[in-house]
C-alpha positions as CSV (number, residue, x, y, z in Angstrom):
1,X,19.9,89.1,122.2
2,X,23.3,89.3,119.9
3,X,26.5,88.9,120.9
4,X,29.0,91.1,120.9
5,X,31.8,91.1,118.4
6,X,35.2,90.1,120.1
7,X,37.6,93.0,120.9
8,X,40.6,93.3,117.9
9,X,42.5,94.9,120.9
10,X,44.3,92.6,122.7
11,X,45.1,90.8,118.6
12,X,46.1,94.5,118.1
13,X,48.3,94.8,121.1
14,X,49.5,91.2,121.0
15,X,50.9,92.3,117.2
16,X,52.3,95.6,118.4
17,X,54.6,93.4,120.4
18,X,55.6,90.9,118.1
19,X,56.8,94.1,116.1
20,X,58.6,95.8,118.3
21,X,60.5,92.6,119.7
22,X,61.3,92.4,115.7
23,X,62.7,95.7,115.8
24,X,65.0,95.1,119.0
25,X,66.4,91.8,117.8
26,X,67.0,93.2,114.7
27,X,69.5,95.8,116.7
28,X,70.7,93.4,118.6
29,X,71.6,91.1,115.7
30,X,73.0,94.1,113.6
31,X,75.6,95.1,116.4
32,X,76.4,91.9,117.7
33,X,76.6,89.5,114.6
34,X,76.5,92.4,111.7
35,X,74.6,92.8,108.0
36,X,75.8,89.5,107.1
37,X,74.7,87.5,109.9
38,X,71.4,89.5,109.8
39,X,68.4,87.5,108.2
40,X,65.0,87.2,108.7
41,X,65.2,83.8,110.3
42,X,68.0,85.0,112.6
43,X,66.0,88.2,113.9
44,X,62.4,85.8,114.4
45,X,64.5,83.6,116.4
46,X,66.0,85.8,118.7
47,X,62.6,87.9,118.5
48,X,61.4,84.2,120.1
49,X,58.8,84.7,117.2
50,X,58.1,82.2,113.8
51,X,59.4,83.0,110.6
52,X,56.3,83.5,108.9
53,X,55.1,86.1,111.9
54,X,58.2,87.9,111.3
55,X,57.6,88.2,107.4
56,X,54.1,89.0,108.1
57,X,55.8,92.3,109.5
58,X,58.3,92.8,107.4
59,X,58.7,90.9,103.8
60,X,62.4,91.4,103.7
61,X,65.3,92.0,105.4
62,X,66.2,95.2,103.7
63,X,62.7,96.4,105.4
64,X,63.2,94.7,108.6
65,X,66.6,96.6,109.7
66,X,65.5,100.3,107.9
67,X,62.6,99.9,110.5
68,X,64.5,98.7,113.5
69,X,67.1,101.5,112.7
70,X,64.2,104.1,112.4
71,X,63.0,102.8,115.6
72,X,66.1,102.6,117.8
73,X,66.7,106.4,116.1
74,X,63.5,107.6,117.6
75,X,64.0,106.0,121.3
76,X,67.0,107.6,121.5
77,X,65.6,110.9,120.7
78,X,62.5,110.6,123.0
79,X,65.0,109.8,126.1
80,X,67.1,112.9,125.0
81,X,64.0,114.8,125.1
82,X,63.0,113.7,128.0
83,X,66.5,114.6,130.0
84,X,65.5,118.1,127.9
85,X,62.6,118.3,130.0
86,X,64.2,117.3,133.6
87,X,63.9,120.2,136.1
88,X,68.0,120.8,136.1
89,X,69.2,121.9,133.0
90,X,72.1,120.0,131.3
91,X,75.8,121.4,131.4
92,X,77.4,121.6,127.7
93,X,79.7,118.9,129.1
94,X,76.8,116.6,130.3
95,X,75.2,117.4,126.5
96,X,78.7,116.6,124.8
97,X,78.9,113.3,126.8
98,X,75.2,112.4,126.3
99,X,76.0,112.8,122.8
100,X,78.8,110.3,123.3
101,X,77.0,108.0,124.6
102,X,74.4,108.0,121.7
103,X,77.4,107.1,119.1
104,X,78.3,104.5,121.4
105,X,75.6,102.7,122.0
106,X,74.3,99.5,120.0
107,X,72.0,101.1,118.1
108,X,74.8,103.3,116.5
109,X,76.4,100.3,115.8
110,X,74.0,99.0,114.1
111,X,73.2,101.9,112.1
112,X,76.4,101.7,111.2
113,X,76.3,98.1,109.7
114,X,73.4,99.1,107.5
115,X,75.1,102.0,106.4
116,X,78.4,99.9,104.9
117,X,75.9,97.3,103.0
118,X,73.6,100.4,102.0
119,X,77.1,102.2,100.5
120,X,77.2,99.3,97.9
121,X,73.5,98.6,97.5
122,X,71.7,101.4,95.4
123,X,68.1,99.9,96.4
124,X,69.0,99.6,100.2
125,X,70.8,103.3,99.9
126,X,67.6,104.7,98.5
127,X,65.4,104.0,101.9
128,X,68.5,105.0,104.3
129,X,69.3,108.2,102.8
130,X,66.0,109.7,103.6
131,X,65.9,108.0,107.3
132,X,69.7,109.1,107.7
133,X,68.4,112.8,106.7
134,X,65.2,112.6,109.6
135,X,67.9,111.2,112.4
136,X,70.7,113.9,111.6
137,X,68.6,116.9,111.2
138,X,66.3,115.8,114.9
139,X,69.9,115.2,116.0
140,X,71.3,118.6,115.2
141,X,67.8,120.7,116.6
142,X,67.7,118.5,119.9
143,X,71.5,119.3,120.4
144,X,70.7,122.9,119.8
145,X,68.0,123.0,121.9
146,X,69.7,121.2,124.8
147,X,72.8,124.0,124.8
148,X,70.4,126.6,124.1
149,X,72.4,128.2,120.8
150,X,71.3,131.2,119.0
151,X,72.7,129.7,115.2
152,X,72.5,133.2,113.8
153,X,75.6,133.5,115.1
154,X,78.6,133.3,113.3
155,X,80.0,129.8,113.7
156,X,77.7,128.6,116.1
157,X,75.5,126.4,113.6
158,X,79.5,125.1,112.3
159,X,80.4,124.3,115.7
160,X,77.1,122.2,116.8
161,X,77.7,120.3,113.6
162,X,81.5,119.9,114.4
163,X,80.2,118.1,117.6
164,X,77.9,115.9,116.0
165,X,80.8,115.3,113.7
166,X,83.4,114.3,116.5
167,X,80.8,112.0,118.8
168,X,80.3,110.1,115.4
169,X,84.0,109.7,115.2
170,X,84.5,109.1,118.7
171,X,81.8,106.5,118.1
172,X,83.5,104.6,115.3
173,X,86.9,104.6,117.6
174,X,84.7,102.5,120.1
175,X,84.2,99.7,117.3
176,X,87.1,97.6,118.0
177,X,88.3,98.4,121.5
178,X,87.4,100.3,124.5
179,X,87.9,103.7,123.8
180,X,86.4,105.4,127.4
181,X,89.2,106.7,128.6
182,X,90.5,108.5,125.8
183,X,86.5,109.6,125.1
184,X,86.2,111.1,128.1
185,X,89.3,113.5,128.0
186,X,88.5,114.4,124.6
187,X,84.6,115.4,124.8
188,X,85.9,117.4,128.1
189,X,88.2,119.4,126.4
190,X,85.7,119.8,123.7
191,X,83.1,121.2,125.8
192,X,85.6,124.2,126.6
193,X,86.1,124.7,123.5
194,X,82.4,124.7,122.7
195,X,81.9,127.1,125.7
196,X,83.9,129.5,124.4
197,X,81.6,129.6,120.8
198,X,78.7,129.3,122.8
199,X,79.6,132.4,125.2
200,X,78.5,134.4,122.2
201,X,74.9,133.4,122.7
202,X,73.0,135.0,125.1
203,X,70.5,132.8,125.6
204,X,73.1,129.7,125.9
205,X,73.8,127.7,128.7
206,X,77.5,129.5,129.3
207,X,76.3,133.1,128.8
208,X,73.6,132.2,131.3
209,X,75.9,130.4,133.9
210,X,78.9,133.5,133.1
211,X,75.9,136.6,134.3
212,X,75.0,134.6,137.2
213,X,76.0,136.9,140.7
214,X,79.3,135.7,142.0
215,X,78.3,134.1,145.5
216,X,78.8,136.4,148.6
């Protein structure tokens, strides 16, 4: 009778979450302490993981954050999706805001750091560039998708972009102090303004809610 070989499973899985708790102290460490304060030995620790299991993952730093970035990047998009795929569909104003919140949050803080050291690092430039390109474009197409656009349109491809543009500079306002308020009352009058643009789209969420019967 032989015995059987030991699962690599539960090694697998065990790995699988010594790599993603990398990835989130990485962010962590990147918005809260920035690219300076971001080393390897920093991230295992606050990862509650060993040096050497942390460069087991990821041989340098440079690696380590691309990859948390990457990752934060694409849990952010899967949650947008998902609030694609509720039942209600969104307003433009509950779009615009979710947007907000995106450039808001820590992980657009620290893509932010990565992107000041990558501006003067032409090795560290080389791998964001291409993730930077992956983010904006699943960006643009989810924001799209979630107002329902037709970009054919004159203007309409110029004005998603504009909005992408402003939540990243409503984002950066945010850095220093809390910049909520002021936020709020501009991504509301932006989704009026967006409306309007958007009204030229049949298929958008404002032409839709503008032929819907007037209640009796």
């Amino acid at each position: 009778m032989t015995s059987r070989a030991p699962s690599r499973e539960p090694q697998q899985d065990r790995s699988r979450a010594t790599r993603r708790r990398l990835l989130e102290a990485a962010i962590d460490c990147l918005a809260s302490v920035g690219w300076a304060g971001t080393t390897v030995a920093v991230v295992a620790e606050r990862a509650g993981v060993s040096r050497g299991a942390a460069q087991h993952h990821f041989r340098t730093r440079e690696e380590l954050v691309t990859a948390a970035v990457e990752y934060g990047a694409e849990i952010r998009m899967r949650d947008m999706r998902a609030r694609l795929n509720a039942d209600s569909p969104l307003t433009t104003l509950e779009v615009v805001t979710m947007l907000g919140d995106l450039y808001t949050s820590p992980l657009f803080r620290a893509a932010l750091q990565l992107w000041v050291a990558a501006s003067s690092d032409p090795q560290l430039r080389a791998q964001v560039l291409p993730l930077e390109a992956r983010v904006g474009r699943e960006a643009h197409r989810l924001t799209v998708e979630a107002l329902n656009a037709d970009e054919s349109i004159p203007g309409v491809r110029e004005t998603i972009q504009a909005t992408l543009d402003l939540v990243r500079g409503l984002g950066l306002a945010d850095l220093l102090t809390d910049d909520s308020a002021r936020r709020t009352r501009l991504l509301a009058q932006w989704a009026t303004t967006l409306d309007a643009v958007l009204a030229r789209s049949p298929g958008s969420i404002t032409a839709l809610q503008r032929s819907e019967p007037e209640p009796h």
